[in-house]
C-alpha positions as CSV (number, residue, x, y, z in Angstrom):
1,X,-19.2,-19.7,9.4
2,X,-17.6,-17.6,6.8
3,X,-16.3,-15.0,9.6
4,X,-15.0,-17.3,11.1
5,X,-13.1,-19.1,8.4
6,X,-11.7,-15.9,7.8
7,X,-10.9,-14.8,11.4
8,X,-9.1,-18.0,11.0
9,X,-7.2,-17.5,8.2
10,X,-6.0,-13.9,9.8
11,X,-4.6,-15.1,12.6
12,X,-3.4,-18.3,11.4
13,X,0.7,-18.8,12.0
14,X,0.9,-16.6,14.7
15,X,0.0,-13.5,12.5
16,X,-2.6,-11.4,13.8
17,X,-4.7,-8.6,12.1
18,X,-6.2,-6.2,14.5
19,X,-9.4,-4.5,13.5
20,X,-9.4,-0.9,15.1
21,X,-13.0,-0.8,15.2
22,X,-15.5,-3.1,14.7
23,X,-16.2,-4.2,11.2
24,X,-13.8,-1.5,10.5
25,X,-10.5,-1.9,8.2
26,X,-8.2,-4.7,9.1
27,X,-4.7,-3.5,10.0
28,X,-1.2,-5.1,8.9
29,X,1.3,-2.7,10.9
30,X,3.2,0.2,10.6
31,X,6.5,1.0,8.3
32,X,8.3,4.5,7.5
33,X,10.6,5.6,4.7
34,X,13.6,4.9,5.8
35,X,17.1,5.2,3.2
36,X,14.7,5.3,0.0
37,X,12.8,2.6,0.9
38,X,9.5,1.3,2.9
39,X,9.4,-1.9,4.5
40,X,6.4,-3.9,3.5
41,X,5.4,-6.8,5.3
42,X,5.7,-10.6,3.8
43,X,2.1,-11.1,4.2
44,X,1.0,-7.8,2.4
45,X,3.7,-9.2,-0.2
46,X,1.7,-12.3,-0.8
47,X,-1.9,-11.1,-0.3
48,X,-1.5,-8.6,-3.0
49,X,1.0,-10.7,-5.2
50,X,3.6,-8.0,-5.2
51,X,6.0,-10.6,-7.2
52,X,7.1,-8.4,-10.4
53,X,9.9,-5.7,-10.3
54,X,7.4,-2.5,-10.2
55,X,4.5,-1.7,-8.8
56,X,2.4,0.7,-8.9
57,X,1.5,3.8,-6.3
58,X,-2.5,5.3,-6.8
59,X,-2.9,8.3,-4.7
60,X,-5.5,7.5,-1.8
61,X,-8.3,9.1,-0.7
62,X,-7.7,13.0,0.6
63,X,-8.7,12.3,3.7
64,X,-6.5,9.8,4.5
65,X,-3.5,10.7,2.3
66,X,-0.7,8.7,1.2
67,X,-0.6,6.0,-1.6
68,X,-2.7,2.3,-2.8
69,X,-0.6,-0.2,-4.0
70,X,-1.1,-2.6,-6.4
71,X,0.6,-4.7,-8.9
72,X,0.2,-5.0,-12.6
73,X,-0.8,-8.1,-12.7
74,X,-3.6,-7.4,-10.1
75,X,-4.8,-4.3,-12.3
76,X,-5.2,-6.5,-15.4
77,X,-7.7,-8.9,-13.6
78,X,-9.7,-5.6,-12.6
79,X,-12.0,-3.5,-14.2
80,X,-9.5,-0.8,-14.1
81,X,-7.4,-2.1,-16.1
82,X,-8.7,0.0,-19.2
83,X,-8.0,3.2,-17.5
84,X,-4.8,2.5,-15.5
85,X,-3.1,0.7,-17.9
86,X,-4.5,2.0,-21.5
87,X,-4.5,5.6,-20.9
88,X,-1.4,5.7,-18.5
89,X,2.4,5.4,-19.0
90,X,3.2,2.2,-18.6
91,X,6.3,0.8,-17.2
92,X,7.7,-1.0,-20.1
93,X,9.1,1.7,-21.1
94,X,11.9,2.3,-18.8
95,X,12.0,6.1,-19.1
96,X,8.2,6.0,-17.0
97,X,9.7,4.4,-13.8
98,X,9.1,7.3,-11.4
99,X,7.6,9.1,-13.8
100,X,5.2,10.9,-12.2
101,X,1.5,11.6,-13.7
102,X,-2.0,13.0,-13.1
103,X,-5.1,10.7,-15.2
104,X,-8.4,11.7,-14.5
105,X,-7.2,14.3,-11.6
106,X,-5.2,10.9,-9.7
107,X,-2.0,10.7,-9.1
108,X,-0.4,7.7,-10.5
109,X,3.5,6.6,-9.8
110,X,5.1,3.2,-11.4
111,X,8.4,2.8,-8.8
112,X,10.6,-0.3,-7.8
113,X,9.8,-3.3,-5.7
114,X,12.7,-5.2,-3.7
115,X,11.3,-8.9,-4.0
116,X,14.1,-9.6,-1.5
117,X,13.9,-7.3,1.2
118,X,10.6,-6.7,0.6
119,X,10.7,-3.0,0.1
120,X,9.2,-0.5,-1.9
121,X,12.4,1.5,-3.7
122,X,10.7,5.1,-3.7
123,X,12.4,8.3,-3.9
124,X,11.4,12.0,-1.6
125,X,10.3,13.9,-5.0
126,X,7.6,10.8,-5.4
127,X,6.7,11.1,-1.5
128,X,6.2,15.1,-2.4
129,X,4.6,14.4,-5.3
130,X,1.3,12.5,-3.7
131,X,1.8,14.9,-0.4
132,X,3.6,13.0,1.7
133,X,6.5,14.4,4.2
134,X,9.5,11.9,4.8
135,X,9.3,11.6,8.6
136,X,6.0,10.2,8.4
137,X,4.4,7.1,10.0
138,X,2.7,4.8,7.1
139,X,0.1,2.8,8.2
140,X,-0.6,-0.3,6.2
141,X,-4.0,-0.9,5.6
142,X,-6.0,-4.1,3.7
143,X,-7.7,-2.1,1.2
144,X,-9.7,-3.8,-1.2
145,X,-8.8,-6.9,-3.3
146,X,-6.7,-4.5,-5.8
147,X,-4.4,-2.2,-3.7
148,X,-3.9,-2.1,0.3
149,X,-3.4,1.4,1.7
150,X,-0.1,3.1,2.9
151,X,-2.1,6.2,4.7
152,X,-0.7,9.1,6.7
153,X,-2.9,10.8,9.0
154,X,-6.9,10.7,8.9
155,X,-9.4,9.1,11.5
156,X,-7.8,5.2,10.7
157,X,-4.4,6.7,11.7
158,X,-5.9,8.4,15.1
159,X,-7.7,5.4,16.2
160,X,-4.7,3.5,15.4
161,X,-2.4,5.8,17.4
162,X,-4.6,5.6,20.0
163,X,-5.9,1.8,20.6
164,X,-4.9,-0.7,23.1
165,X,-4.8,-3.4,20.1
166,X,-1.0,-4.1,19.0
167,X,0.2,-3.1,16.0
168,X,3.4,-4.4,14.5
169,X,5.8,-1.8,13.3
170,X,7.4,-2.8,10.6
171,X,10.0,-0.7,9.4
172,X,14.0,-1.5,9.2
């Protein structure tokens, strides 16, 4: 019954979530960097609450590569929250936006968030920085309740690449 609510809920309005294999990750789409800037879908925007100004970037795992993304007020209802945000730079400080920095061998970025547009305002040195090249496909992933995943290559990516199940691309 709850699988189904929630198979519900995924598709509801239209919106569909693909799963590329079963009980495997569910998928919101594809974006690029594009102009300094990577298009995030509106329902990643609400799911993960990415209301505030900045946001921050969590290096993902080495096999997938790229970034999690979270918001600060998403990391203060986690456990985390002692160790991202009491032993790291934190944004207040306007001298730490895009400041890049290693805790605990992560890489950690706090960066801009266009509420309006709905993109993530990120720069090539910050792509570098957490080994990611420009031209690169993201693909969005629902991660867990703290962060969803903008990864770059990795078995997720190939199945993705390669399955019949549509995946909306959402970069502009």
């Amino acid at each position: 019954m709850i699988l189904l609510y929630f198979k519900m809920i995924l598709s509801e309005g239209g919106y569909h979530m693909p799963q590329i294999t079963k009980g495997g990750k569910y998928i919101f789409g594809w974006t690029e960097f594009k102009n300094g800037k990577i298009a995030i879908p509106d329902k990643v925007v609400h799911e993960y609450g990415l209301d505030s100004k900045y946001i921050l970037l969590m290096e993902s795992s080495k096999k997938s590569g790229g970034f999690c993304v979270t918001s600060e007020d998403l990391i203060l209802k986690s456990k985390l929250s002692y160790l991202i945000l009491e032993k790291t730079p934190v944004y207040e400080n306007k001298k730490n936006i895009e400041k890049l920095f290693i805790e605990n061998k992560k890489k950690y970025c706090w960066v801009k968030f266009d509420n309006i547009e709905k993109n993530i305002l990120i720069t090539e040195k910050i792509l570098n920085f957490f080994d990611v090249d420009s031209n690169c496909k993201f693909l969005i992933v629902r991660g867990s309740s703290l962060a969803f995943d903008c990864i770059v290559r990795g078995p997720i990516v190939e199945k993705a690449i390669y399955s019949d199940k549509k995946i909306v691309n959402y970069s502009k």
